[in-house]
C-alpha positions in Angstrom: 177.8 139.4 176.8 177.9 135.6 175.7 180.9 133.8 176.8 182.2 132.9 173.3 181.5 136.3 171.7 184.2 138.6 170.6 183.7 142.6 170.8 185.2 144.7 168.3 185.6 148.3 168.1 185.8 149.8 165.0 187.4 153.5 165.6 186.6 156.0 162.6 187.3 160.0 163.0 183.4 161.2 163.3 182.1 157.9 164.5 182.5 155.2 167.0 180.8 151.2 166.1 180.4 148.5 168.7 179.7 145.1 166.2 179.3 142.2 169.0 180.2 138.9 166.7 178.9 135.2 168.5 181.7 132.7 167.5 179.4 129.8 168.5 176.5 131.2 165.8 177.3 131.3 162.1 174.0 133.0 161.5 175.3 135.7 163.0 178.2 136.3 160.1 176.8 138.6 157.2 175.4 136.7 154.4 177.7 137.8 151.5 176.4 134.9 149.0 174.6 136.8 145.8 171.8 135.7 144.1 172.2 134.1 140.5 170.7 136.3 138.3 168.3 135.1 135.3 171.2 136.4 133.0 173.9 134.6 134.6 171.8 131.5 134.8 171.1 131.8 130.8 174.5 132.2 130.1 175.4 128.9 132.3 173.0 127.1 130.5 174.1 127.6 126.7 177.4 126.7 127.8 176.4 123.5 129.0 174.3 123.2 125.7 177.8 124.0 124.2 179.5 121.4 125.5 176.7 119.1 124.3 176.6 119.7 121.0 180.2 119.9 120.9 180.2 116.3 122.0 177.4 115.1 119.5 179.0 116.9 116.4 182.8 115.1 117.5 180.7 111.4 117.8 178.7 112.0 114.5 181.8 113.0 113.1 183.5 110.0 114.4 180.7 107.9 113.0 180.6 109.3 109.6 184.2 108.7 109.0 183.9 104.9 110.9 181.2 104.4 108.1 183.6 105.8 105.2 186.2 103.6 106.0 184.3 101.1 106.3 182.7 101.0 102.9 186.4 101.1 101.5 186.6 97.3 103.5 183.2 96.2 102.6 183.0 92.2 103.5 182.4 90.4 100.1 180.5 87.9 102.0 177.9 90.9 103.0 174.8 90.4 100.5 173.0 94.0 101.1 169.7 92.2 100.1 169.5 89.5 102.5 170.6 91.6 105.6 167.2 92.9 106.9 166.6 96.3 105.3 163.2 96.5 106.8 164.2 96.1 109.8 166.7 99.0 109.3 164.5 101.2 107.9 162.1 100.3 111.2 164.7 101.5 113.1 165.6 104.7 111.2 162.2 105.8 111.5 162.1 105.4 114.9 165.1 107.1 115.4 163.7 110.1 113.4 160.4 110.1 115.0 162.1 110.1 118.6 164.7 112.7 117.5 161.5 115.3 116.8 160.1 114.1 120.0 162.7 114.9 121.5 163.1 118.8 119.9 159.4 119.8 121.1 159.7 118.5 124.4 163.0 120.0 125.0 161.3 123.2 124.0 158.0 122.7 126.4 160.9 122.0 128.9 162.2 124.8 129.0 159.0 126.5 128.5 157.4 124.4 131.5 154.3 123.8 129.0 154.5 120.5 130.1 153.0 122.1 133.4 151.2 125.0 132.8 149.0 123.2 129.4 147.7 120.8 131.3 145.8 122.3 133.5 145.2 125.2 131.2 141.6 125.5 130.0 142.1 125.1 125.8 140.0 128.9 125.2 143.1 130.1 127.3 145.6 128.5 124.8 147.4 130.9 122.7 149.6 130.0 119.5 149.5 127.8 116.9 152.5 126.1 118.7 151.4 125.8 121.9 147.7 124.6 120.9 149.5 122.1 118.1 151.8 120.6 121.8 148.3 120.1 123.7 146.5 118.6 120.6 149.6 115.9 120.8 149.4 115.7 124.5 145.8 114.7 124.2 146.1 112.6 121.2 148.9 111.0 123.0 146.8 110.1 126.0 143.6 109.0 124.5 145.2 106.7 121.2 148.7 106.0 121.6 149.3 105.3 125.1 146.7 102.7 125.4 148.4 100.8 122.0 151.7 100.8 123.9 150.3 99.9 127.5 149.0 97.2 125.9 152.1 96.0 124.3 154.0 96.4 127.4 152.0 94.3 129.3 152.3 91.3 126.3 155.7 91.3 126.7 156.0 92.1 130.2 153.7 88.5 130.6 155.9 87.0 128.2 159.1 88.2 130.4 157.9 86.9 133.3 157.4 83.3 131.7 160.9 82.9 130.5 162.1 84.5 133.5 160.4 81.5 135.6 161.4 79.2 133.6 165.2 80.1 134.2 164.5 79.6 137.5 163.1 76.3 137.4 165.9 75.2 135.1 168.6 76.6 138.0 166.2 74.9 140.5 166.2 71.3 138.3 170.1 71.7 138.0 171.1 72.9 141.7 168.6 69.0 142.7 171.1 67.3 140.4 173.5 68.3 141.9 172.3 67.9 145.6 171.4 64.4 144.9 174.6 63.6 143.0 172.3 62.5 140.0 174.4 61.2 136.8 174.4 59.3 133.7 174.6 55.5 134.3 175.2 52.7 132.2 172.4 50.4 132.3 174.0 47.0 131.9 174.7 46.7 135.7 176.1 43.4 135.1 179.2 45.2 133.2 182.2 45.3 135.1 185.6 46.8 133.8 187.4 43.6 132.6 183.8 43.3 129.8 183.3 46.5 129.6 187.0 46.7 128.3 186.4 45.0 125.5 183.4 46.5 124.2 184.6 47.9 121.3 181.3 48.2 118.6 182.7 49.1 115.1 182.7 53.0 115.3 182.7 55.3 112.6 184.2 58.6 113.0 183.1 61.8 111.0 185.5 65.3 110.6 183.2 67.4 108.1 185.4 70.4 107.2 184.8 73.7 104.8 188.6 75.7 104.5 189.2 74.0 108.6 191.6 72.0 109.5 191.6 68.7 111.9 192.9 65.9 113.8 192.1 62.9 115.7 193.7 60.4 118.0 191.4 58.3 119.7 192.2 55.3 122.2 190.3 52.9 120.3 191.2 49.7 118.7 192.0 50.3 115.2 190.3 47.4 113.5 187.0 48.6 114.8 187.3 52.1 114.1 187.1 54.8 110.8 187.9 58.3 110.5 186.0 60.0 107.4 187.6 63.4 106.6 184.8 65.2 105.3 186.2 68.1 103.4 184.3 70.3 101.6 186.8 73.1 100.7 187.1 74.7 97.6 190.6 75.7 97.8 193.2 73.3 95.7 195.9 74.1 97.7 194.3 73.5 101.1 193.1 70.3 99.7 196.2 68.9 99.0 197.5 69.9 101.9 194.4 67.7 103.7 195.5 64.8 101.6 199.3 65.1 102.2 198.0 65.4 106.5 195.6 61.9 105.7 198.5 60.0 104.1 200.8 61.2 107.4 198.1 59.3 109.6 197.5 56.7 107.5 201.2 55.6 107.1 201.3 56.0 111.6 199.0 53.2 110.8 195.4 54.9 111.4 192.4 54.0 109.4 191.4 57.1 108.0 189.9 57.9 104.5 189.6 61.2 102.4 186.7 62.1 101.0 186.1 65.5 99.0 182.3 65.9 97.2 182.6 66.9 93.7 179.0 68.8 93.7 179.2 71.0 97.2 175.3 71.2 98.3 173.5 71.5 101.2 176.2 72.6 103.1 177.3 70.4 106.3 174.3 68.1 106.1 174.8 67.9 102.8 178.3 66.6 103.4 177.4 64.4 106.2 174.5 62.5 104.1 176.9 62.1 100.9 179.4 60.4 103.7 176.9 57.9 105.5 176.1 56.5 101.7 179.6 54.7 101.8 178.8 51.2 101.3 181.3 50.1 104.1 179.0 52.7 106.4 176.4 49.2 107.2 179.6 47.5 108.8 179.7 50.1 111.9 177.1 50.6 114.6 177.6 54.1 115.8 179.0 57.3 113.9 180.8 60.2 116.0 180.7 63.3 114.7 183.6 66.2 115.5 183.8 69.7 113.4 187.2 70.5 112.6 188.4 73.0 115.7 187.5 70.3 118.0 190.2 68.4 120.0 188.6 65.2 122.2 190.9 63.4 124.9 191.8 60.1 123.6 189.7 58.3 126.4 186.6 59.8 124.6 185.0 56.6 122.9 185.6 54.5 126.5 183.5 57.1 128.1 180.8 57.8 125.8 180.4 54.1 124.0 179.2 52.0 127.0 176.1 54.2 127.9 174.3 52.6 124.7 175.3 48.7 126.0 172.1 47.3 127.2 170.2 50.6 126.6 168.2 50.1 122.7 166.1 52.6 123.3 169.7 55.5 123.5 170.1 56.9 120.0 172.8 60.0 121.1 175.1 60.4 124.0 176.0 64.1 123.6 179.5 65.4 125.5 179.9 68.8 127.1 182.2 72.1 124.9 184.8 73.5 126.8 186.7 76.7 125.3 190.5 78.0 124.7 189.7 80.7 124.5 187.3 82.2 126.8 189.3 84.7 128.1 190.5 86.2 124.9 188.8 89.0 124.9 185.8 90.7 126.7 183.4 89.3 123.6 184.7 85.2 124.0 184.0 85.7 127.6 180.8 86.8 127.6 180.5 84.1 125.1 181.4 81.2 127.5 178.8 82.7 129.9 176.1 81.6 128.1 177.5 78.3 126.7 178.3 77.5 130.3 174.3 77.9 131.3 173.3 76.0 127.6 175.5 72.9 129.3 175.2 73.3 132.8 172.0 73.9 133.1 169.9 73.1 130.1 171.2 70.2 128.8 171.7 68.9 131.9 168.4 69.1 133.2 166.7 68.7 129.5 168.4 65.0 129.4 167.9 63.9 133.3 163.9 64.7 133.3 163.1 64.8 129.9 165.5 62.5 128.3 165.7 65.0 125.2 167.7 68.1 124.2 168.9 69.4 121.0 172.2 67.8 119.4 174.9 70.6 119.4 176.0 69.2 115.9 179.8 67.6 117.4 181.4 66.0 120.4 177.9 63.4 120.1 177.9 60.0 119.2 175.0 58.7 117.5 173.3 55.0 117.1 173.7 54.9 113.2 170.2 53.0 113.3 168.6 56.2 114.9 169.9 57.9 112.3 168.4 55.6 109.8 165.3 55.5 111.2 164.5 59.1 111.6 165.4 59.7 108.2 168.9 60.8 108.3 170.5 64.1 107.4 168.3 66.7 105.5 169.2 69.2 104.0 166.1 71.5 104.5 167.0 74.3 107.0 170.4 75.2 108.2 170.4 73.3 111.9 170.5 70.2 110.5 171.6 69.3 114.0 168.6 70.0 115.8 166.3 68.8 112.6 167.5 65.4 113.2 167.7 65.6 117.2 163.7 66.4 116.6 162.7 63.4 114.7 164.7 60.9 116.4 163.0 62.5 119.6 159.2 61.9 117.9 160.2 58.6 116.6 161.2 57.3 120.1 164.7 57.7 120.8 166.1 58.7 123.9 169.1 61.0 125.0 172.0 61.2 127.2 173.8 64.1 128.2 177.5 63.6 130.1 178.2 66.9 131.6 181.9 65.5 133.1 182.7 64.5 129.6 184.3 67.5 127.5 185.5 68.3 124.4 187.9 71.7 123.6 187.3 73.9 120.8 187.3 77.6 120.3 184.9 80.8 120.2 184.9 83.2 117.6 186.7 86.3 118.5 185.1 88.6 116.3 181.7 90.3 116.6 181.3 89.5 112.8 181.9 85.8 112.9 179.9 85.7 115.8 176.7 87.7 114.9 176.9 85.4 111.5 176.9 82.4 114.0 173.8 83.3 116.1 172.0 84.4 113.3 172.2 80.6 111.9 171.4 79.5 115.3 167.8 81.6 115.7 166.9 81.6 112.1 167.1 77.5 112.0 164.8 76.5 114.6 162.5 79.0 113.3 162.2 76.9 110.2 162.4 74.0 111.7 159.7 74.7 113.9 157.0 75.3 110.4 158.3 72.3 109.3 158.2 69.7 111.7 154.9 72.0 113.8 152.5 68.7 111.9 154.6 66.3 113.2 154.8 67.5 117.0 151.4 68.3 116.6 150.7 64.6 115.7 153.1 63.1 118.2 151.2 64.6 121.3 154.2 66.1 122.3 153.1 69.4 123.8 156.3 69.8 126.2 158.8 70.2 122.6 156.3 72.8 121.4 155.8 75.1 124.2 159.4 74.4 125.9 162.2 73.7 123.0 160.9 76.0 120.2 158.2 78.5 121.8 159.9 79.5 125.2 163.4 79.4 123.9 163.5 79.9 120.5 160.9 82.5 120.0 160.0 84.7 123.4 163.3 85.1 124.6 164.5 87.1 121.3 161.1 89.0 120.5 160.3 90.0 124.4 164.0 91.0 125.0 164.5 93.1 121.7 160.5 94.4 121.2 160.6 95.2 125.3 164.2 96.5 125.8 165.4 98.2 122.9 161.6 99.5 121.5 159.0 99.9 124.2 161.4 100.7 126.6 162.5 104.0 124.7 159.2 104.9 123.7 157.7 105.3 127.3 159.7 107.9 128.1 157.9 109.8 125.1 155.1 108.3 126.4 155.1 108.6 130.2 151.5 107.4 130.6 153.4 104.0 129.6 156.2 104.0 131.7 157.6 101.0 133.1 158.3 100.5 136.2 161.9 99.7 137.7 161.6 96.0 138.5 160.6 95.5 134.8 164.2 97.7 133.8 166.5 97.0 136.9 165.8 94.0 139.1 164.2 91.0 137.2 166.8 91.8 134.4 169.9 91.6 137.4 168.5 88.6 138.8 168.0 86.5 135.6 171.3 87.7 134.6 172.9 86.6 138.2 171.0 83.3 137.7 172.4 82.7 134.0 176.4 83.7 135.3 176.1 80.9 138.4 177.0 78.0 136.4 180.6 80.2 135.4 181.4 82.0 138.9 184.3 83.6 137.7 182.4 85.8 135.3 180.7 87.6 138.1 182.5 90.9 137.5 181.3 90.7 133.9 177.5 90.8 135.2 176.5 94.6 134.0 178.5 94.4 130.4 176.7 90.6 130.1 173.4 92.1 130.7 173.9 95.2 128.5 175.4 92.7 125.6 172.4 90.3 125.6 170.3 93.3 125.0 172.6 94.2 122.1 172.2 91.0 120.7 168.9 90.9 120.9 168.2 92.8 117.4 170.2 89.9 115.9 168.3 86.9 117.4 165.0 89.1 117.0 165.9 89.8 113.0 167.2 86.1 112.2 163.9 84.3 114.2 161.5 86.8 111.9 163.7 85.4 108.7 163.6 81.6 109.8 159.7 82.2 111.1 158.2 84.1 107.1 161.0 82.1 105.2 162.8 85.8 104.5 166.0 85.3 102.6 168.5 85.6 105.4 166.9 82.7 106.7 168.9 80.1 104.6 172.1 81.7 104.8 175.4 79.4 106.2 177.9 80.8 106.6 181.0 79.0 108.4 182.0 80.6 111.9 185.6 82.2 111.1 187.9 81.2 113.9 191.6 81.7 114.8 192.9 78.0 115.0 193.6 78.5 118.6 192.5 74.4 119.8 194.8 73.0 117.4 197.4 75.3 118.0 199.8 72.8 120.5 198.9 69.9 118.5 200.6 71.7 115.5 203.7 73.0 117.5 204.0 69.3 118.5 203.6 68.0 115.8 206.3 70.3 114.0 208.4 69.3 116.5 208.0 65.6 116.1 208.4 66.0 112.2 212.2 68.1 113.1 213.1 65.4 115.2 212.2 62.1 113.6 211.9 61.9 109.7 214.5 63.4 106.9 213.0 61.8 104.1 211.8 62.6 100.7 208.1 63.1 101.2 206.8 65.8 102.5 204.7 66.9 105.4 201.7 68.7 105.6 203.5 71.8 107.3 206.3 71.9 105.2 204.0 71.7 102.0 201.8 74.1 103.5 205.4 76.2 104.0 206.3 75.5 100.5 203.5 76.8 99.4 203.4 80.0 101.8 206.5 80.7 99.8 205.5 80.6 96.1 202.6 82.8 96.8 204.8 84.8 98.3 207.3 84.8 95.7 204.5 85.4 93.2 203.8 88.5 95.4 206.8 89.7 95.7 207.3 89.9 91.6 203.9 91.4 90.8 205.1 94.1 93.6 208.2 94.7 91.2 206.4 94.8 88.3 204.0 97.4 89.7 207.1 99.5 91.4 209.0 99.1 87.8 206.0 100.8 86.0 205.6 103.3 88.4 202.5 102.1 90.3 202.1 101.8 94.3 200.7 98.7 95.5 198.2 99.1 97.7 198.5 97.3 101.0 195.0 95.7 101.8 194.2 95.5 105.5 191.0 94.6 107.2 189.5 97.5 108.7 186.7 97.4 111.6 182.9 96.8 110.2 180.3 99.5 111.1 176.4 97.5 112.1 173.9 100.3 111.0 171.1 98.4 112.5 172.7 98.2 116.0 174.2 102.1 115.8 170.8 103.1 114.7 169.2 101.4 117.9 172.4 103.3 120.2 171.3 106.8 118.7 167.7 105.9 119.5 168.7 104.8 122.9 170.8 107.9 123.7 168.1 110.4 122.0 165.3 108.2 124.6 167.9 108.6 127.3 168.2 112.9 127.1 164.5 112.7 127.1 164.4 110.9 130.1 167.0 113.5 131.7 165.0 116.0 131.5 162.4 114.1 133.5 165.1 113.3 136.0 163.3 109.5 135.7 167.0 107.9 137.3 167.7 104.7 136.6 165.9 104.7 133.5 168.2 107.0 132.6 171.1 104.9 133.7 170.1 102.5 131.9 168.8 104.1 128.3 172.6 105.6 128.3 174.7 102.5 129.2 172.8 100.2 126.7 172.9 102.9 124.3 176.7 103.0 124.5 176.7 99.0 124.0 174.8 99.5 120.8 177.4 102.4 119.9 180.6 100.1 121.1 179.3 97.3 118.9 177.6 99.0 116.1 181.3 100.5 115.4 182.9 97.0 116.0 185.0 97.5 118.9 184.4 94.3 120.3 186.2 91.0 119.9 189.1 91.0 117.6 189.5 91.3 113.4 189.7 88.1 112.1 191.2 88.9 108.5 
């Protein structure tokens, strides 16, 4: 008997047992594990299919009653016509196509026809149904999947491009910084004691629409002008403007305000009407700030001498930094890619190519390059980069100071911000028909292929046309199926790549990833709109924002006001208080009107906006990613069902905040 074995004798009235048990062997236990039967494994399965369906029938739920309430809130601003029904309709048929997909090859799943018709001779076939599922298969093989393949590869090519030349920009910015490469003035003769009294006559521009600004600049004040641009239409705000101008102007700044009588072409409208002044010929350079920006006072000192001894400099454009960029999950992800636009392409853009495109504030420009290149037009809506372009073909060089920054703010809600990029991709788009005869002239191959082709219009059609299309279709499709690094790895390392110049956003690599591909059906939409002149395309809409960079300059400035002056007139704040109080008064009565004749008011609140576009793409996602569970493909299911979620978060609004 083995050493480690245990005898047992089992004593019974007619019979005696001897069962010799090995303690070192678990074979030699009795199996007592039973087999699943076919039943049992049914009934497992249609409770997980339960489960399922339970959870699809609580999110539609969820979403039908998102999209009630959200009619009942409907943004005025919202023109149905202009907001890219094809494009949803696209979509919904996608969606509906995928979702009958889906339904047969659930049912050849579980079927295994997927198996057994392939390699089944068609005379041995039976069914309308399962001869109508090998008629698709072979249609499928022999027509669609070529179409597909085909596109894949195009934007797969065109992935691979932009992809390279993010790594070339991160290469071109890492050498300036290795060799310590900056901005320098070129009048090397200058030293401090001349250079500190350089003061050119400077004109300084604040063009405002319902915003609100200030500006203290250590400049002298005999050579310097602050136009307040305001375009409002509100009376009261106005007058509140004018009460704030007549505060500086009494502290002894020269400041003017200026409000157009005929509001058109928007901010370069506003801008040209300004640089008519006929006191505009006296000043040499004109420095442009929207409203929610706040530059140091040193500003002028550091920006002004780069043009002394350089003619050929027509803009010296200053780096954005933010207040808010860790608001919220949205204004973070946010300053990730306005920290590459600055860090990296602009920087490298103005060292070796002595161009970029203006960012529209926090520049100063040689008025004369302004002049030359035709001014302000009011023919797209980046009137920014319309006139960075000309001055560009006309000559005039650029200078980009990346240690030179001005704060403002990011907009905290999804709304304000999906108006804002869909400005910023539609624009180039018609800039790019406009001024193509011109570049094409000019011989300037570099601002065809690299400022408006690579940037403007790859990135959004690969990204959205790849990602959020082909992507889903494939696994329909799995004769066109892409292959990981197209899905996983390239994607992770452009995105690692685009986070370097803001390390502390490293944690937010996945969600950034995920949100770009969100985002993508924006920039995609608004770039078709700016490229076939849709109606969308000239849309401006001003960026809704919280007031959050001015926010210490009012508390001090309220503080200043407690402390210093009990006189007659009035400041801006306690006007605007004054005013906060009659409207509330006039509130308050038409409430006890209503209440006295025996109606409720209603009390008005800003609910959360539903994107159907982007929830249609997360259903199409989600449908793409069951099909893809049932081929146990992995990460492209990890994938389909994370970016699917993002569409779903953000179709339903739950990013950023609600800016009422």
């Amino acid at each position: 008997m083995a050493p480690n074995s245990v005898a047992v004798t089992m004593e019974k009235p007619d019979n005696f047992s001897l069962l010799e048990i090995n303690g070192s062997d678990p074979t030699s236990f009795p199996d007592k594990r039973k087999s699943i039967s076919p039943k049992q494994f049914s009934w497992f399965l249609l409770l997980k299919a339960h489960r399922v369906v339970s959870c699809l029938s609580w999110l539609v739920a969820s979403v039908k009653k998102r999209i009630a309430f959200s009619n009942k809130n409907i943004n005025e601003e919202e023109d149905p016509k202009s907001r890219g029904k094809q494009m949803y309709r696209f979509i919904k048929a996608c969606l509906v196509i995928s979702i009958v997909a889906l339904s047969i090859e659930i049912i050849a799943h579980f079927k295994k026809w997927n198996l057994d018709l392939i390699n089944r001779p068609s005379w041995e076939v039976f069914g309308l149904v399962e001869w109508s599922y090998m008629a698709w298969l072979s249609f499928r093989s022999d027509y669609i999947a070529p179409i597909v393949i085909t596109l894949s590869k195009f934007c797969t090519v065109l992935f691979l491009i932009q992809s390279l030349d993010r790594l070339v920009l991160c290469l071109g910015c890492f050498w300036i910084k290795y060799k310590g490469i900056q901005p320098k003035i070129k009048d090397d003769d200058l030293d401090l004691e001349e250079a500190s009294k350089y003061f050119p006559m400077v004109l300084i521009q604040i063009p405002m629409c319902n915003e609100r600004a200030a500006s203290q600049l250590d400049w002298p004040k005999d050579r310097i002008l602050i136009q307040v641009l305001d375009d409002s239409d509100d009376p009261n705000l106005q007058l509140l403007i004018k009460e704030e101008v007549s505060a500086w102007a009494e502290k002894g700044v020269n400041i003017i305000y200026r409000h157009r009588l005929i509001r058109t072409g928007y901010k370069a409208g506003n801008l040209k009407s300004a640089m008519t002044c006929d006191y505009v010929k006296d000043y040499e350079f004109v420095t442009i700030f929207d409203a929610d920006f706040q530059p140091n006072p040193d500003f002028l000192k550091k920006t002004i001498p780069h043009f002394k001894g350089n003619p050929e400099l027509g803009l010296v454009q200053a780096r954005w930094s933010f207040v808010n960029k860790d608001e919220n999950l949205l204004t973070r992800l946010q300053n990730i890619n306005l920290c590459f636009h600055f860090e990296v392409e602009q920087q490298v853009n103005g060292v070796f190519l002595n161009f970029f495109g203006f960012n529209g504030t926090a520049g100063v420009w040689r008025i004369k390059a302004l002049e030359e290149s035709g001014g302000w037009l009011e023919r797209t809506t980046v009137e920014d980069m319309d006139i960075a372009v000309r001055a560009h073909l006309n000559g005039w060089k650029f200078i980009y100071l990346n240690d030179v920054e001005v704060t403002c703010e990011l907009p905290e809600s999804y709304e304000a911000y999906k108006k804002q990029q869909h400005r910023w991709h539609s624009g180039p788009m018609q800039l790019f028909r406009l001024c193509l005869p011109s570049i094409i002239k000019s011989k300037k191959a570099n601002l065809i292929f690299l400022f408006f082709l690579l940037r403007k219009l790859i990135l959004p059609f690969y990204s959205f046309t790849l990602f959020c299309i082909i992507l889903p279709l494939t696994m329909f499709i799995p004769e066109a199926e892409l292959p990981l690094w197209i899905i996983c790895y390239v994607p992770i390392f452009i995105s690692f790549l685009n986070i370097l110049p803001s390390p502390k956003s490293f944690p937010f690599l996945i969600p950034y990833l995920l949100f770009e591909n969100t985002m993508s059906i924006t920039k995609f939409n608004a770039m078709i709109s700016g490229l076939f002149q849709l109606g969308s395309a000239y849309e401006w809409v001003v960026t809704k924002k919280t007031g959050r960079s001015s926010e210490s300059d009012l508390l001090a400035f309220a503080e200043k006001e407690e402390k210093l002056h009990r006189r007659n007139s009035e400041s801006g704040l306690e006007l605007l208080s004054k005013l906060k109080e009659q409207e509330m008064n006039l509130v308050e009565q038409e409430t006890a009107k209503k209440s006295i004749g025996g109606l409720r008011p209603k009390n008005k609140k800003k609910g959360n906006m539903v994107f159907k576009k982007e929830l249609g793409l997360a259903f199409l996602l989600l449908t793409a990613a069951a099909r893809s569970f049932l081929s146990a493909h992995g990460l492209h299911f990890y994938f389909l069902l994370f970016q699917g979620l993002s569409f779903l978060v953000v179709g339903l609004d739950l990013i950023g905040e609600q800016i009422n």
